[in-house]
C-alpha positions as CSV (number, residue, x, y, z in Angstrom):
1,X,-33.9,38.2,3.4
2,X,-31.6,36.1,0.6
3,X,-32.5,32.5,0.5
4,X,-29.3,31.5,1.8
5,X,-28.9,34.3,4.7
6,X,-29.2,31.9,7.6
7,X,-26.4,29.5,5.9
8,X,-23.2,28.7,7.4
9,X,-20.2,28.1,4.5
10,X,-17.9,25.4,5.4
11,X,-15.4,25.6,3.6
12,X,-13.0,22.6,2.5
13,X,-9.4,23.8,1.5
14,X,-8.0,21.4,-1.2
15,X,-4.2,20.9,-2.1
16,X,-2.8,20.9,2.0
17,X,-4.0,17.7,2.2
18,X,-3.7,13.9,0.3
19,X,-5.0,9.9,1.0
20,X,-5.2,9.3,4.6
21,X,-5.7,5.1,5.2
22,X,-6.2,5.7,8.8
23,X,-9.5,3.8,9.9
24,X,-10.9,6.0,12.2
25,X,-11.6,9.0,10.5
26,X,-12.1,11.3,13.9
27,X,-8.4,11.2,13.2
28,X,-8.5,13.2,9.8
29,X,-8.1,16.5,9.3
30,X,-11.2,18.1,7.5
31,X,-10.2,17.9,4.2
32,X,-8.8,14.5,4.5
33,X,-8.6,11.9,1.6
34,X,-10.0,8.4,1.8
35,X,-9.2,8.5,-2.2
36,X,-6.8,10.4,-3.9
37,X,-5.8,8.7,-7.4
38,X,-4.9,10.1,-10.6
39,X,-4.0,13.1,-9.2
40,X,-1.4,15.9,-8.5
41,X,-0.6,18.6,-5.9
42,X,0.6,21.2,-8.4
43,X,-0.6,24.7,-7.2
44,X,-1.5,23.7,-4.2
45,X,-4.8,22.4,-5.6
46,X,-6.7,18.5,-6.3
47,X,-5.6,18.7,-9.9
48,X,-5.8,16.3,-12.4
49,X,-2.7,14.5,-12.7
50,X,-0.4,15.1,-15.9
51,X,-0.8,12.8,-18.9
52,X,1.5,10.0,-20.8
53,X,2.6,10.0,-24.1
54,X,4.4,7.1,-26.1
55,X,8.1,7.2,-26.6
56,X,9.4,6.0,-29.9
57,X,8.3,2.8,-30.8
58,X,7.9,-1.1,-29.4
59,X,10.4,-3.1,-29.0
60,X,7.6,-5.9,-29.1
61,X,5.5,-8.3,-27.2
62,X,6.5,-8.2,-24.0
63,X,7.3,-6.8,-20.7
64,X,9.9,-4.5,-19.7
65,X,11.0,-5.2,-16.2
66,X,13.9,-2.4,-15.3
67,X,15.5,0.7,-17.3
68,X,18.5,3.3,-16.9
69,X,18.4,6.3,-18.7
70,X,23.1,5.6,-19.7
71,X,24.8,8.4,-21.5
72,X,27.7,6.4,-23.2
73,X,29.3,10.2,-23.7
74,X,28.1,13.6,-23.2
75,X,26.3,13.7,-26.4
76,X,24.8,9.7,-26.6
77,X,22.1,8.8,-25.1
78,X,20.8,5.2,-24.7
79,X,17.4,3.4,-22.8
80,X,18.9,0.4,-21.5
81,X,16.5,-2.1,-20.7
82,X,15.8,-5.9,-19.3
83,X,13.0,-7.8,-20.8
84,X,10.7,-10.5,-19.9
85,X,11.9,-12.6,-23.0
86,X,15.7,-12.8,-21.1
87,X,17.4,-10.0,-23.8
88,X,19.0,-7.2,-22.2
89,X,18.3,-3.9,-25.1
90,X,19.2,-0.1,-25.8
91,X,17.2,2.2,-28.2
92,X,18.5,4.8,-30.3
93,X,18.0,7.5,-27.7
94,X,14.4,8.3,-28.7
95,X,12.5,4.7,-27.5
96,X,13.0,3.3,-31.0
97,X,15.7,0.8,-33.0
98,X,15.9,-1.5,-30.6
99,X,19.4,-3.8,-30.5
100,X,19.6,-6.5,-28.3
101,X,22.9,-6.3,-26.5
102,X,22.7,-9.5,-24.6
103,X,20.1,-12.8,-24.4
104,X,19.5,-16.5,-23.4
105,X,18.7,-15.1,-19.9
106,X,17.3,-16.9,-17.0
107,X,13.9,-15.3,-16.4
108,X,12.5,-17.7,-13.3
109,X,13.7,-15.7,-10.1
110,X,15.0,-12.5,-11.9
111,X,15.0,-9.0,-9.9
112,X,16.7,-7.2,-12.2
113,X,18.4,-4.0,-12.4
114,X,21.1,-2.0,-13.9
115,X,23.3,0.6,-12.3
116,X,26.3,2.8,-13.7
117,X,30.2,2.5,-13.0
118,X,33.1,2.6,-15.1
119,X,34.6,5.9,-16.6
120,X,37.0,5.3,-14.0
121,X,40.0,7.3,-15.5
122,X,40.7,9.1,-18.3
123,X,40.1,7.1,-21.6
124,X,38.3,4.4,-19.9
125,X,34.6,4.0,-20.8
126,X,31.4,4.6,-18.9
127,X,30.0,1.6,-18.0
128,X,26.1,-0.1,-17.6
129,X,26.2,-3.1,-15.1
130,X,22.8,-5.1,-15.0
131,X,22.5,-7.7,-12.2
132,X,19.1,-9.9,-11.4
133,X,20.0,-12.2,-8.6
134,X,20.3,-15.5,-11.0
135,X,22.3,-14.6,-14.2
136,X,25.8,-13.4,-14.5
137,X,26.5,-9.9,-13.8
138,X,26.4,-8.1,-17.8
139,X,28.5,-5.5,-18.6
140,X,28.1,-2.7,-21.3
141,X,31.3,-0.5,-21.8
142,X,30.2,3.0,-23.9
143,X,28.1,2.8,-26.8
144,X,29.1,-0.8,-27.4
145,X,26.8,-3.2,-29.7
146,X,26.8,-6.2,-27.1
147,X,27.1,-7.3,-23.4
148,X,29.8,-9.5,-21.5
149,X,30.0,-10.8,-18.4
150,X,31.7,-9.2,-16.0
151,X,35.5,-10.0,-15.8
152,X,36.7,-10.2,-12.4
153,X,33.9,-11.2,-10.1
154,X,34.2,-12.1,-6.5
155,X,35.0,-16.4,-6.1
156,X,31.2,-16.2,-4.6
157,X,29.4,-14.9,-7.8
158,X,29.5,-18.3,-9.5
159,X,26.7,-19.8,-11.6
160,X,23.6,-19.3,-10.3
161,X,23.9,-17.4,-7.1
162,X,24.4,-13.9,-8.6
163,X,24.0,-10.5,-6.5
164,X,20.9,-8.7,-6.2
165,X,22.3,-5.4,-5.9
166,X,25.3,-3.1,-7.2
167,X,26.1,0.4,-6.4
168,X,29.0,3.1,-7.0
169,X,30.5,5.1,-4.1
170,X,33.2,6.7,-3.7
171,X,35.2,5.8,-7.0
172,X,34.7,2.3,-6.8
173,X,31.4,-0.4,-7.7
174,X,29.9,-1.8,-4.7
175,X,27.3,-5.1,-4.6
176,X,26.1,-7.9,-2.6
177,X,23.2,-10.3,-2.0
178,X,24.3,-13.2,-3.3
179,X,23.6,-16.6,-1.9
180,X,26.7,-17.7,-1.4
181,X,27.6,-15.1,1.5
182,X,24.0,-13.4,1.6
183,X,25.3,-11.2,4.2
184,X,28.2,-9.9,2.5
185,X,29.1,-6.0,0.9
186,X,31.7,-6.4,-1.8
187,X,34.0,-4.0,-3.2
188,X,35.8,-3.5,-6.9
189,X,39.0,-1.7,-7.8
190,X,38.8,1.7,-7.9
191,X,40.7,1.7,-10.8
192,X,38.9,-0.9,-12.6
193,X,35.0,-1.6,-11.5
194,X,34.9,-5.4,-13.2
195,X,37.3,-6.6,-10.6
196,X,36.6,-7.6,-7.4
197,X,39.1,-10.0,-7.1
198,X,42.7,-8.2,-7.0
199,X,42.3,-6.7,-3.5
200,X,39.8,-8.2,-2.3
201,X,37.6,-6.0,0.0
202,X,34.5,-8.0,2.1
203,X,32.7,-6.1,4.6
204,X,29.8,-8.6,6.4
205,X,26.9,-7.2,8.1
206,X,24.9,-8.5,11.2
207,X,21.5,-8.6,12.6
208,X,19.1,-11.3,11.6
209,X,18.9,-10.1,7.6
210,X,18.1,-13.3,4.9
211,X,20.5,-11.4,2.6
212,X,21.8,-7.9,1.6
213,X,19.0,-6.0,-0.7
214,X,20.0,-2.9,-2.2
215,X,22.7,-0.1,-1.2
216,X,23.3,3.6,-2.5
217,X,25.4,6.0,-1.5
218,X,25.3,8.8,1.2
219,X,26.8,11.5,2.3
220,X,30.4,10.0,2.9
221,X,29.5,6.6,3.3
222,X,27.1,3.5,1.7
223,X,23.6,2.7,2.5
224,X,22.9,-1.4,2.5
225,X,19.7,-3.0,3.4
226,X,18.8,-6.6,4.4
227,X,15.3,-8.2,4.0
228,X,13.7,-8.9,6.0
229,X,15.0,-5.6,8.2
230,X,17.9,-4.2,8.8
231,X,19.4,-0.8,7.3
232,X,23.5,-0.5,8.0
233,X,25.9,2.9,6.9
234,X,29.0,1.9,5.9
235,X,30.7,5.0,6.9
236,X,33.4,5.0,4.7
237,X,35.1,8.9,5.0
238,X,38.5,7.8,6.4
239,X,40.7,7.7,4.2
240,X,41.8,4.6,5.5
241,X,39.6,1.5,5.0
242,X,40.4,-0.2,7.8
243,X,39.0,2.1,9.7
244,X,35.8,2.1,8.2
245,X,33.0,0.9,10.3
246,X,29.6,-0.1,10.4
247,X,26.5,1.2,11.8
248,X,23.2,0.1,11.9
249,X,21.1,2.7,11.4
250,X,17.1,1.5,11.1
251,X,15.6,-1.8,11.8
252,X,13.2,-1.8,8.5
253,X,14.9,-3.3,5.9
254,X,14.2,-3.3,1.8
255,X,12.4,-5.8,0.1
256,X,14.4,-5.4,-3.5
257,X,17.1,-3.5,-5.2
258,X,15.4,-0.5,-6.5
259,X,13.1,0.3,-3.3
260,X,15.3,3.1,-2.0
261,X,15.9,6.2,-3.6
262,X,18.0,9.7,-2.6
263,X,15.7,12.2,-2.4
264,X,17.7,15.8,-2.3
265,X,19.6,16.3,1.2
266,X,17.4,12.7,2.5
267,X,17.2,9.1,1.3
268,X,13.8,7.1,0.9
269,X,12.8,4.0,0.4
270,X,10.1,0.8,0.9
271,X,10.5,-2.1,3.8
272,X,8.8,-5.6,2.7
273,X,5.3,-4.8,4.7
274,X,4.8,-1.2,2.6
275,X,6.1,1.1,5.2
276,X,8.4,4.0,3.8
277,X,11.1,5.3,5.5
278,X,13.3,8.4,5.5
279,X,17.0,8.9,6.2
280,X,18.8,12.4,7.5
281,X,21.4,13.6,8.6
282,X,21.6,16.9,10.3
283,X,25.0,16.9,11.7
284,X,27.8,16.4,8.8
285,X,30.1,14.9,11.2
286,X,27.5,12.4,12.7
287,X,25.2,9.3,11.6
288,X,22.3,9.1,9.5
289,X,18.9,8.5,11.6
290,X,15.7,7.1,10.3
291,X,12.1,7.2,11.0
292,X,9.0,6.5,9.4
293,X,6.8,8.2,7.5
294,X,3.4,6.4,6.8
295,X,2.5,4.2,9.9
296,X,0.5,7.7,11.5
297,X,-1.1,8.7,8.0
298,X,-1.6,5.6,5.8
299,X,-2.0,2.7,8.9
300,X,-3.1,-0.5,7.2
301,X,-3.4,1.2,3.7
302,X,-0.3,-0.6,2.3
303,X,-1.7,-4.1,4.0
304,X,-5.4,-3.6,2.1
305,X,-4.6,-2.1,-1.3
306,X,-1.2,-3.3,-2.3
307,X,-0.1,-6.8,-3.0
308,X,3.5,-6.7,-0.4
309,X,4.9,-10.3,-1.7
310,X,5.4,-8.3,-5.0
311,X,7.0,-5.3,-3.3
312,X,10.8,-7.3,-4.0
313,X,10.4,-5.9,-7.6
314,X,8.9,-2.8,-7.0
315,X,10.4,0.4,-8.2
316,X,11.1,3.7,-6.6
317,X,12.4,7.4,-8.4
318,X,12.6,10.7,-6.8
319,X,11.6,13.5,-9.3
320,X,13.7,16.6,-8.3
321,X,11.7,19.1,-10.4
322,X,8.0,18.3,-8.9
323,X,9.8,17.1,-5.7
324,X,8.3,14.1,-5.1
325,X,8.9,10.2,-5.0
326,X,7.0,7.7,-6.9
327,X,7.0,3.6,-6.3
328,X,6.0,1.6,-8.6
329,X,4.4,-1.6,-7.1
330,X,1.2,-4.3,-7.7
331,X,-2.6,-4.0,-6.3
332,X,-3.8,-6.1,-4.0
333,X,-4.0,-9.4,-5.8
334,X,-2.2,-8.3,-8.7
335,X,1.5,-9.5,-9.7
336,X,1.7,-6.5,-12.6
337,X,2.6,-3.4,-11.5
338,X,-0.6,-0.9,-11.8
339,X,0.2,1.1,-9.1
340,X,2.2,4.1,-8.9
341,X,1.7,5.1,-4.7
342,X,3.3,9.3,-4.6
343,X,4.9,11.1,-1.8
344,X,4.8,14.6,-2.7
345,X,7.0,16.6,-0.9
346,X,6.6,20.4,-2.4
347,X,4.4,21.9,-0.1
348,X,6.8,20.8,3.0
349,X,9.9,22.1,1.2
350,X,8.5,25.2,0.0
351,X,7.4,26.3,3.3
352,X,3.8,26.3,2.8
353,X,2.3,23.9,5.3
354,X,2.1,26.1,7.9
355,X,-0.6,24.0,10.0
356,X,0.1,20.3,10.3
357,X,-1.4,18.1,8.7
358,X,0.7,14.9,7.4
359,X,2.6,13.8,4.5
360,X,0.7,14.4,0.9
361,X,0.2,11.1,-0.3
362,X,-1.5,10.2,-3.6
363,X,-1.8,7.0,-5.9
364,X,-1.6,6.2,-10.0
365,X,-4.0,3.3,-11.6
366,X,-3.9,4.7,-15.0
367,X,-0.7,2.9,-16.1
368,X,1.2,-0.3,-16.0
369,X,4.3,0.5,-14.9
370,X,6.3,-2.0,-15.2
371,X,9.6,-0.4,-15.3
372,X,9.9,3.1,-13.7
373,X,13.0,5.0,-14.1
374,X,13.8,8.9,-14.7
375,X,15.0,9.8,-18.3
376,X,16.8,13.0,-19.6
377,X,14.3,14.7,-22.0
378,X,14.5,18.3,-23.2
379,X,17.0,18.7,-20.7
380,X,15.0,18.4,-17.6
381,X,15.0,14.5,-15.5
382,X,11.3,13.3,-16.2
383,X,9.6,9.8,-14.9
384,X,9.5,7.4,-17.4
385,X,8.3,3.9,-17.3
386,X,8.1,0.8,-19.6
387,X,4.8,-1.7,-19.8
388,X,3.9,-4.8,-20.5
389,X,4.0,-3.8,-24.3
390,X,7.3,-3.3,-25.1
391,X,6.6,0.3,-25.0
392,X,8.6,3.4,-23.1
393,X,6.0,6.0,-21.9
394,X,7.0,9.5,-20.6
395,X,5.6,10.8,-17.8
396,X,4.1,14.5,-17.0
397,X,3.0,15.4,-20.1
398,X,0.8,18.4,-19.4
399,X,-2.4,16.6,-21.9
400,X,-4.2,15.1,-19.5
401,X,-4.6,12.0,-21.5
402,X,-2.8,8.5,-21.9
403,X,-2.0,8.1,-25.6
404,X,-5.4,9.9,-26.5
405,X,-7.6,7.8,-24.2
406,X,-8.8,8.8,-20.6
407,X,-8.4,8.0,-17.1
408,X,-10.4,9.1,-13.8
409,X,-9.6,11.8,-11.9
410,X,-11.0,11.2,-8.4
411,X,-11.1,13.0,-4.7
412,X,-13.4,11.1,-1.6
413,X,-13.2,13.6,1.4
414,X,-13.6,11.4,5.0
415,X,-17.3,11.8,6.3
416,X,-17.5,14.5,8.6
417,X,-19.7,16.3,11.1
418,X,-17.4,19.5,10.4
419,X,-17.7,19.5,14.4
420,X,-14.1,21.0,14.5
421,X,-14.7,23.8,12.3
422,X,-18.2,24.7,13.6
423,X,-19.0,23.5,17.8
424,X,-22.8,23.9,16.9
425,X,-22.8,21.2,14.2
426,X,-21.3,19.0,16.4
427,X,-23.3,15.8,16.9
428,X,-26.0,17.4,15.1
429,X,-28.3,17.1,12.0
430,X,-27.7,19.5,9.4
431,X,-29.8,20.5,6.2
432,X,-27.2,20.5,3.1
433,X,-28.2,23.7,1.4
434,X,-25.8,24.5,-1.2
435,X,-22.3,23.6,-3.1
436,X,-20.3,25.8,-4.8
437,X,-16.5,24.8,-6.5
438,X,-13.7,27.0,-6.6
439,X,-11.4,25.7,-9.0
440,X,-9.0,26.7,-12.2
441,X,-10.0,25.0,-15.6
442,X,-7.4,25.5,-17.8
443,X,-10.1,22.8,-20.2
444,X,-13.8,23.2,-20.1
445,X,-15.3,20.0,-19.0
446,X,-17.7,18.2,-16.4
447,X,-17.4,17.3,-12.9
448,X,-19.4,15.1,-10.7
449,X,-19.6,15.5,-7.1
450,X,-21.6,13.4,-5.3
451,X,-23.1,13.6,-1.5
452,X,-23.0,10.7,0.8
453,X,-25.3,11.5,4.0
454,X,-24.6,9.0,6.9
455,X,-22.3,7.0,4.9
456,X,-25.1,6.6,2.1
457,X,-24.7,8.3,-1.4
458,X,-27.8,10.2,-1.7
459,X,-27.2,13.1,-4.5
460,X,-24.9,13.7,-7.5
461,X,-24.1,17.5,-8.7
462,X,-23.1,17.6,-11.9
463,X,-21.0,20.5,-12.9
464,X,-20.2,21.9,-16.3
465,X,-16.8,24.1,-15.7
466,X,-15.7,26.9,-18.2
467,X,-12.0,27.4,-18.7
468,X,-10.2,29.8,-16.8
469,X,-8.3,32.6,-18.2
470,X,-5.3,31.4,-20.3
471,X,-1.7,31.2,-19.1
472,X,1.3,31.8,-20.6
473,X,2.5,31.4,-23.0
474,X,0.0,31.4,-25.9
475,X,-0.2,32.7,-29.2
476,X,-1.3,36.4,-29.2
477,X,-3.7,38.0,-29.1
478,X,-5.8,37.0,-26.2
479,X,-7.7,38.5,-23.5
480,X,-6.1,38.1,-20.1
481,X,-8.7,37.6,-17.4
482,X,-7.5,39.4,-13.9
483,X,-8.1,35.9,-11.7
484,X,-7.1,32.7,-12.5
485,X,-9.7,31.0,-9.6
486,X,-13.3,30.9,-10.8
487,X,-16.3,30.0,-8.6
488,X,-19.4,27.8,-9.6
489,X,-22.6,29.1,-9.0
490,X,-24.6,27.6,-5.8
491,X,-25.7,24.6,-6.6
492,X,-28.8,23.4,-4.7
493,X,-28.5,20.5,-2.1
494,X,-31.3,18.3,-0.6
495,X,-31.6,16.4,2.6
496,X,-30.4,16.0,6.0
497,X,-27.3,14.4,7.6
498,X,-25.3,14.5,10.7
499,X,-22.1,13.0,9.2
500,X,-21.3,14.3,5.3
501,X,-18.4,13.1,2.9
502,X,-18.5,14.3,-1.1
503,X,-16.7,12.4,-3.8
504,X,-15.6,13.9,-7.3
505,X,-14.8,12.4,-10.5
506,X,-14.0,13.2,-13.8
507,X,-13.1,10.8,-16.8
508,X,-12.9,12.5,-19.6
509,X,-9.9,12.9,-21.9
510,X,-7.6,16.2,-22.1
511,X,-10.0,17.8,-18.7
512,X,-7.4,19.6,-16.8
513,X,-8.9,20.8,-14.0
514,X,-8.0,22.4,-10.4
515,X,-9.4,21.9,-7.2
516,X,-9.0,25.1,-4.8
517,X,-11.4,24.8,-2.4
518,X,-15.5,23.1,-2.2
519,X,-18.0,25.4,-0.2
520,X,-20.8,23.5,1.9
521,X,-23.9,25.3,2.9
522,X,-25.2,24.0,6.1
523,X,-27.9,25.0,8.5
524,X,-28.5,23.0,12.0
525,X,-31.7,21.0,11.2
């Protein structure tokens, strides 16, 4: 008989599952996450997440708080950027030779952001409009070399109480949030999106909200939310605006301007205690519906790991090429955003989750993402985000490295009697026998796995990987391999446990590594 005959192979599939927060683990499915940072979904698989790579150069020592990625004309294209020293900027297209547009800024209470209007007939210009809640609403008409105020704001946008929010739909600029009339949705011209003033266009909302928060636009009508709750649809498809009516549509509101986010056919976005939300609408004819997403999965995650008082400035993109949505937002304790928390949403859209098993969810503490936004690069819409360096980094750079350095890649399965997969080793103690890995390297490198036995870490494997077979394209000639998975050897495993959770890491630079599936062998003690 084989040394291993009387084994039983559990195995744990990797890549249909992400970060769970849910305290009882009996809850989790198998292969449920406790920890999930660093990391991506791509092929299905644990992989380790894409790297960052420096764009252009700094503008200088400080923080960049909000970016657009503004095409003046089809063939311009500008960074527009706030900064922590009050000056509004724009680059030259490639994160370098800065020009400061606008400064003198009020930084205490800013939330800034920008959002694009203008280009409202033929021969006008595009337009950048940045708004922070304090300062006057700034203006940026095509490739211009400076800022102005905006022309025609409503009487209520006076001095110091400034909107927190502005939004185009339907042809014309939309904003709101102001202290003034906190509760207020105001409407420009559609033929001119600096005035506000000529026909004057106020619709008020209802329904216990300390002010308007952020809006965007929506199948046929406009998105607002209030803080603390509140989410209204202006549904604005008659083509008459008196008859256009509002609904309220969810109860969470947004904490700041750039905490929602359309997400393909859906919206998403963040309410002030971490919860995210998501917005459909399966009948054209009828009105959006929300529910949430993360109060089943993630429970108290959001409470115990990110700092919610800072989620008013926290950030949210959707990236339509890896489907998935990415919020920027601070650690518990933390006022600097160095988290990046990540819904993926592939799997669910390509079909592949056959069996239940929750949203992916995933987080980022490589970076400080101070500004998140999604630039044009190389044609394709790619996450970029600016730090507290006065530096533009681009996202999903397939080195797995930031600038050269680093970062851990780490997966922490729930503990686990593996009851559900096996009825025998329910309840029971169990001799860990073997591990083995099955995983895609497109790097050689090392990864640690280590054991925990009843809660208590008790062994470390250490595994040297070999690169897989190369993928396309590369420089020929090369030898094609016939399988891209490869599988570790058996690695020998010591002890006893009833419960069993395993924990990998790697640190090293430029390791790209995928995470298919880990193989226990078990035997009932």
């Amino acid at each position: 008989m084989g040394e291993y005959d009387n084994v039983t192979p559990v195995l744990i599939a990797a890549g249909r599952t992400g970060l769970y927060g849910l305290r009882n683990r009996e809850l989790l499915p198998t292969a449920g996450l406790i920890v999930l940072r660093n990391a991506t979904f791509e092929d299905a698989t644990w992989r380790t997440g894409p790297g960052a790579s420096i764009l252009g150069a700094a503008i200088g020592s400080l923080t960049i708080q909000a970016g657009i990625d503004f095409w003046p004309d089809p063939d311009t294209q500008r960074a527009l950027v706030s900064c922590g020293d009050g000056t509004l900027r724009k680059d030259d297209g490639a994160g370098a030779n800065w020009v400061t547009l606008a400064s003198g800024l009020t930084t205490a209470g800013q939330v800034p952001m920008w959002a694009l209007g203008g280009g409202e007939d033929r021969g006008r210009s595009k337009k950048a409009f940045h708004t922070d809640r304090i300062n006057a609403v700034r203006v940026l008409a095509g490739d211009g070399a400076s800022m102005t105020t905006i022309s025609r704001p409503p009487e209520d946008w006076v001095g110091s109480n400034q909107p927190g929010w502005l939004c185009a739909h339907e042809g014309f600029l939309w904003g709101g949030g102001g202290p003034n009339f906190p509760e207020a949705t105001y409407r420009s011209l559609r033929e001119d999106h600096e005035d506000f003033l000529t026909r004057r266009y106020i619709k008020p909302l209802w329904g216990g909200l300390r002010r308007t928060t952020a809006g965007l636009s929506y199948k046929g009508g406009l998105v607002v939310w209030g803080d603390p709750e509140g989410a209204w649809w202006i549904d604005t498809r008659d083509p008459n605006d008196l008859n256009w009516r509002v609904v309220k549509i969810g109860q969470a509101g947004c904490p700041g301007p750039l905490g929602a986010v359309a997400a393909e056919d859906d919206v998403l976005w963040v309410d002030p205690q971490g919860g995210w939300h998501l917005i459909s609408m399966t009948d054209p004819q009828g009105t959006p519906r929300a529910q949430d997403l993360t109060q089943k999965q993630l429970g108290s995650w959001f409470r115990n790991y990110i700092n919610r008082s800072q989620l008013h400035l926290a950030q949210m993109v959707w990236d339509g090429e890896r489907q998935k949505a990415e919020l920027a937002c601070a650690s518990q304790g933390q006022t600097q955003k160095n988290r990046r928390v990540v819904l993926d949403l592939a799997q669910k859209r390509m079909g592949l989750n056959q069996q239940p098993s929750g949203e992916r969810w995933s987080y980022w503490d490589a970076d400080r993402n101070e500004a998140l936004f999604m630039r044009r690069a190389s044609g394709v819409l790619e996450p970029t985000f600016g730090d507290a360096s006065g530096r533009l980094w681009r996202l999903e750079q397939s080195a797995r490295n930031r600038n050269g350095s680093g970062y851990t890649f780490e997966w922490f399965t729930r503990d686990s009697d593996f009851g559900e997969i096996y009825r025998a080793f329910m309840g029971r103690r169990k001799n860990l026998r073997y591990l083995q890995l099955v995983y895609d390297a497109r790097t050689a490198g090392t990864h640690s796995i280590e054991l925990y036995h009843n809660g208590e870490k008790r062994q470390t494997v250490v595994l040297d990987l070999e690169a897989g077979p190369p993928t396309l394209p590369v420089t020929l000639p090369f030898q094609l391999g016939t399988e891209n998975m490869l599988l570790t050897r058996k690695v020998r495993l010591t002890g006893q446990a009833e419960r069993i959770a395993l924990r990998g890491l790697s640190t090293a630079a430029n390791f790209d590594l995928s995470i298919a599936a880990v193989i226990l062998g078990l035997e009932a003690a």
